[in-house]
C-alpha positions in Angstrom: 26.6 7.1 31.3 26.2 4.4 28.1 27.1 1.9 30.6 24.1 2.6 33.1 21.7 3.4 30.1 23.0 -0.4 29.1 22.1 -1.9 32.3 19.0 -0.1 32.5 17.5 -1.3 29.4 19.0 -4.9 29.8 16.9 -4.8 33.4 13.5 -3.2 31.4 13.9 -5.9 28.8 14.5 -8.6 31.1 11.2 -7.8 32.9 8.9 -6.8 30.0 9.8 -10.4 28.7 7.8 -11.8 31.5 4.7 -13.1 29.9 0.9 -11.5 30.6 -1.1 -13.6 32.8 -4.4 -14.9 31.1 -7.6 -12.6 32.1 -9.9 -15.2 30.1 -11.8 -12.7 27.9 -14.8 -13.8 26.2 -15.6 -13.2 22.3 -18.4 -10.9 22.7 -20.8 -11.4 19.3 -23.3 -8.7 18.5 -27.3 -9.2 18.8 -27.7 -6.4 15.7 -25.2 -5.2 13.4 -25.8 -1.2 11.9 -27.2 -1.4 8.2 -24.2 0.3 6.3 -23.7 4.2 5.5 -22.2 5.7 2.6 -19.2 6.6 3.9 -17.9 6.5 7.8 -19.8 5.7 10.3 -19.2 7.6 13.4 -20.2 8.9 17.1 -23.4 6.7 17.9 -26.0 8.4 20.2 -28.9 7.1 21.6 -32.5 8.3 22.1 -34.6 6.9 24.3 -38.5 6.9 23.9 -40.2 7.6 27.2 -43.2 5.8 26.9 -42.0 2.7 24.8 -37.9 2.0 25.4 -38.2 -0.3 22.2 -39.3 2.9 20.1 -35.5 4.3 20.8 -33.9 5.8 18.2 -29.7 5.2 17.8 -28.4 8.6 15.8 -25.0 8.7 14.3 -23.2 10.3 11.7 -21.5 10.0 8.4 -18.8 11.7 8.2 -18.2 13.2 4.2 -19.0 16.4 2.4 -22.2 14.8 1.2 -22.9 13.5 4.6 -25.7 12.6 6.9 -27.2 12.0 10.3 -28.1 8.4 10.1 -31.2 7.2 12.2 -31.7 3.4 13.1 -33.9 1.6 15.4 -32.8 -0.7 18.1 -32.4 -3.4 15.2 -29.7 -1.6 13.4 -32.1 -0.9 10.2 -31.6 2.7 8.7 -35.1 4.9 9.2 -34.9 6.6 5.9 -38.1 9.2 6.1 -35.9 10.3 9.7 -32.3 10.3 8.0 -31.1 13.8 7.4 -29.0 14.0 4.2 -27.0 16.1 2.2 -25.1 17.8 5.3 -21.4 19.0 4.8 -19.6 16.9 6.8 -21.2 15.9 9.9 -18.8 15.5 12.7 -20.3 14.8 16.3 -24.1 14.7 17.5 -25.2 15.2 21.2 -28.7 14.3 22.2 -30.5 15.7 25.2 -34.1 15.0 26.0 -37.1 16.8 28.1 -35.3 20.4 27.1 -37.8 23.2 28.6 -39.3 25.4 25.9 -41.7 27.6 26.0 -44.6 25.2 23.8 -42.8 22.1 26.0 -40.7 20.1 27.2 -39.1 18.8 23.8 -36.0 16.0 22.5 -33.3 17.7 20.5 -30.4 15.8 18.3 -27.8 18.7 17.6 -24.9 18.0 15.1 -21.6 19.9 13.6 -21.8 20.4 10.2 -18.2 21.2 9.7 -17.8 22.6 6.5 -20.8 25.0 6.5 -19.4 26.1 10.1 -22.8 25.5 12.1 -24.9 23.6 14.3 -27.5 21.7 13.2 -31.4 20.7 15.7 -33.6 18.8 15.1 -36.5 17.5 17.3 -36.6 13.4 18.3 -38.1 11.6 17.4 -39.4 12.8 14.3 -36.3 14.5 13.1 -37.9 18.1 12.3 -34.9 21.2 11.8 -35.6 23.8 14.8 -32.8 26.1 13.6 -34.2 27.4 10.7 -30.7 26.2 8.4 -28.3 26.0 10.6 -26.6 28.2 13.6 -23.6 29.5 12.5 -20.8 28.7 14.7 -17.1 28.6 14.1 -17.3 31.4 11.3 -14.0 33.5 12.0 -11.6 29.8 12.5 -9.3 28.9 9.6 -10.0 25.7 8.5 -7.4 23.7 10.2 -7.8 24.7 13.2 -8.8 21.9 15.9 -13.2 23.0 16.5 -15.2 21.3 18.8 -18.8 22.4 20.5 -20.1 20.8 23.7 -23.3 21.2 24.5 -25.0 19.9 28.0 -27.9 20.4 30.1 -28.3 21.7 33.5 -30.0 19.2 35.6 -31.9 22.0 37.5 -34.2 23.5 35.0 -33.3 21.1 31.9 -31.7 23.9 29.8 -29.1 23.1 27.2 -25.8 25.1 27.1 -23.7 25.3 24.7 -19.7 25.7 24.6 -17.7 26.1 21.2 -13.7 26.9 21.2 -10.9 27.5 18.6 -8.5 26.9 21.2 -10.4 27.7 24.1 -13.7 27.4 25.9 -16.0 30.1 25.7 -18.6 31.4 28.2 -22.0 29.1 27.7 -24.4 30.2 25.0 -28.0 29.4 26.4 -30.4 27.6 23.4 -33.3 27.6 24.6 -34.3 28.8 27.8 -38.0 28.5 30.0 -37.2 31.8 32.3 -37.5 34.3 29.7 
């Protein structure tokens, strides 16, 4: 058996050792570069204006126990009368736009806040809280447990779901909804 094992990783050896063919990949440089954050920089949505595309707001988050939702324009430059501070540590952020209500159609940006165990909305483009502090989520986990929340929209009546899981999907929670 050490004999074939020999063999066998002589022969894989032999024909990893074969160089990679060039694929001629180009150095890609950016156009705009993200003014810094305090901390880490992570999970970069994007909201786009529907009257004026160059009025899009880029949302992402930075990840810390004093964190925040970051909001740049298309330039990279931090908006600082839209940037939401002081949340405990931010972890993802979903945006969905033209969410039925029943004032409107309305833009939501909706991220974790990790260590207060909730979900934080806000309205786009102005950056307004909708959930009145938070929506507690995640409030019976032990802390190092693996969270996540999912939230996504139904393409038929543009309703937002959302999904949240220890270990294991839920059914959907409905937000918002224009039928009721």
């Amino acid at each position: 058996m050490i004999r074939l094992f020999t063999i066998f990783a002589l022969a894989t050896s032999f024909l990893c050792a074969k160089p990679l063919p060039e694929i001629g990949l180009a150095h890609v440089n950016p156009r705009f570069i993200t003014d810094p954050v305090r901390y880490d920089s992570d999970d970069i949505q994007i909201w786009i204006h529907p009257d004026n595309p160059g009025g899009s707001l880029l949302l992402g988050t930075d990840k810390n126990a004093d964190g925040a939702l970051v909001v740049f324009n298309l330039r990279g430059e931090e908006i600082e009368g839209k940037t939401v501070r002081n949340l405990a540590r931010p972890n993802n952020v979903d945006v969905l736009q033209g969410i039925s209500t029943p004032g409107g159609a309305v833009d939501i940006a909706v991220v974790t806040e990790r260590n207060r165990h909730q979900l934080r909305i806000f309205s786009l483009p102005d950056m307004k809280p909708l959930d009145r502090g938070g929506l507690p989520v995640f409030c019976k986990t032990r802390q190092n447990h693996r969270r996540w929340a999912l939230l996504y929209g139904s393409a038929q009546r543009m309703v937002p779901f959302m999904l949240w899981s220890v270990q294991k999907p839920v059914p959907p929670m409905v937000i918002f909804d224009s039928t009721n």
